[in-house]
C-alpha positions in Angstrom: 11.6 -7.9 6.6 12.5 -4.1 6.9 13.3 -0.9 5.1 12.6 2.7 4.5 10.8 1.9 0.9 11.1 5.8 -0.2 9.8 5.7 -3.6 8.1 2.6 -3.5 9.8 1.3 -6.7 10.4 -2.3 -8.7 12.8 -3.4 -6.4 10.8 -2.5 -3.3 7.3 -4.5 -5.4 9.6 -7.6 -6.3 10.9 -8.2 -2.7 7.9 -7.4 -0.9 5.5 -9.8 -3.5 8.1 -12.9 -2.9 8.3 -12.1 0.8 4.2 -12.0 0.6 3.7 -15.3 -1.1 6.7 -17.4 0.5 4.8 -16.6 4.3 1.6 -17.4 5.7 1.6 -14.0 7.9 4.1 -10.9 7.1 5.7 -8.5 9.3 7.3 -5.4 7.6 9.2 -2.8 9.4 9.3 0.7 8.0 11.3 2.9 9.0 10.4 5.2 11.5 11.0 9.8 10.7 13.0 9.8 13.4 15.2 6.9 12.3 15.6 8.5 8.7 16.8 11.6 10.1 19.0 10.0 12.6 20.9 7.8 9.2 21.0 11.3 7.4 19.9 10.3 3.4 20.8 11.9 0.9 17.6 13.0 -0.6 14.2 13.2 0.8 12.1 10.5 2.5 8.1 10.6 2.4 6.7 10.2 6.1 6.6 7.1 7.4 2.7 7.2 7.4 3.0 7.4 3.6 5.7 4.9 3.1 4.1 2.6 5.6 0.3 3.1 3.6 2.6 2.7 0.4 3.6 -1.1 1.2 0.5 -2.2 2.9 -1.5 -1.2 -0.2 0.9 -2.9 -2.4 1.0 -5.9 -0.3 -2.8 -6.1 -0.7 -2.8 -6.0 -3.8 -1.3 -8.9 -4.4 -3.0 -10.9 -1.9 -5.8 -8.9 0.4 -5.8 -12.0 2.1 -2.9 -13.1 3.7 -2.0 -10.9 7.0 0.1 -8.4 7.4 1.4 -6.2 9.6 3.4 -3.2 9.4 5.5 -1.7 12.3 7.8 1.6 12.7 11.7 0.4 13.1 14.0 2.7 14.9 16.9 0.7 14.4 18.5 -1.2 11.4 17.0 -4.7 12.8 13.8 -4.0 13.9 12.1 -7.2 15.8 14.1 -9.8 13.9 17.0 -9.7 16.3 14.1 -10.5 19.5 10.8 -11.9 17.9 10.4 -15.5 19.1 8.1 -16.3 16.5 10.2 -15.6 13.4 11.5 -17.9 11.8 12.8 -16.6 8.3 13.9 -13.2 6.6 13.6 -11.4 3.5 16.6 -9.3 2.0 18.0 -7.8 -1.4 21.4 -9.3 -2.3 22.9 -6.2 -1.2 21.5 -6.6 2.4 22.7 -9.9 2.8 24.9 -9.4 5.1 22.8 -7.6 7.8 20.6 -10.9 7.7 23.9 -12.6 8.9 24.1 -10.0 11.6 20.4 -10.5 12.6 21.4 -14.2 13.5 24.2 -13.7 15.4 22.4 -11.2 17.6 19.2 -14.4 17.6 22.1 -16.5 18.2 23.5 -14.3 21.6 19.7 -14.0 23.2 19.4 -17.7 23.1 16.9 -17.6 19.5 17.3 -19.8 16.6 18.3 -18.4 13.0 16.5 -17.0 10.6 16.3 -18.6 7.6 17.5 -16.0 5.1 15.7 -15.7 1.2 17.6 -13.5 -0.4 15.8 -11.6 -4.0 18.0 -10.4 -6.8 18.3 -6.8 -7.2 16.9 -5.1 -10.1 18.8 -2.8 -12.3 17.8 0.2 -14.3 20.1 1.4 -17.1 23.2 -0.7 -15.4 22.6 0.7 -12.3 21.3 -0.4 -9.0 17.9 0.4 -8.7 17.3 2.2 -5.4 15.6 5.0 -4.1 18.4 7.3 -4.2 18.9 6.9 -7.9 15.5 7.6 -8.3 15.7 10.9 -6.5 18.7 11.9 -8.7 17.1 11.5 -11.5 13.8 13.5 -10.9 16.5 16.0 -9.7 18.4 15.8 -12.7 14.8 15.7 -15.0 13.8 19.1 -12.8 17.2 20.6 -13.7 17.4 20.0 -17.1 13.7 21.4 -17.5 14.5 24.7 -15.8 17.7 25.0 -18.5 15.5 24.7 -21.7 
């Protein structure tokens, strides 16, 4: 499994957990600085040496010990497109389809799929919960305190 995890937030802890207990070992790419600034986001991204400490703290949390690793991703696929010793995925709903893209790529260098768990997303107010909402908000918080 892969992502930025800026804000390390519900969403981030509920899909990370299930990927955690559902695998005997864990690989998780985070997003390298260099890749973040190459996708251009919105709002501001911790290093990736925070990030990355972020998840593998959380991760042994829930279980110190199951292994994991945690690798910098310059790219949107990380190792799951190569990795002959993979053999499933972990994605939100809304990153479904990129799963679908990782097995056709498998599928091209001669790899077999991945199976693909997919986690429900988690929703704050009606919204999407995501790491860009939360940076809006603590904007719009930091705004309203400099009007009063």
């Amino acid at each position: 499994m892969g992502g930025t995890f800026s804000l390390l937030h519900r969403g981030h802890r509920r899909l990370l957990r299930f990927a955690l207990l559902c695998s005997q070992e864990l690989l998780v790419g985070v997003t390298s600085d260099e890749y973040v600034k190459e996708r251009g986001k919105s709002h501001p991204v911790e290093p990736y040496e925070v990030r990355a400490l972020s998840v593998l703290t959380f991760l042994k949390t829930v279980d110190p010990s199951r292994p994991v690793a945690i690798v910098p991703i310059d790219d949107e696929y990380g190792p799951a497109t190569s990795d002959p010793c993979a053999d499933c995925i972990f994605v939100s709903e809304e990153t479904f389809p990129g799963a679908v893209k990782v097995n056709m790529l498998r599928r091209l260098r001669g790899l077999p799929p991945l199976k693909i768990f997919a986690v429900e997303l988690v929703t704050v107010e009606g919204v999407r919960l995501s790491s860009t909402y939360l940076w809006e908000r603590l904007q719009r918080k930091r705004g309203s305190a400099r009007t009063e």
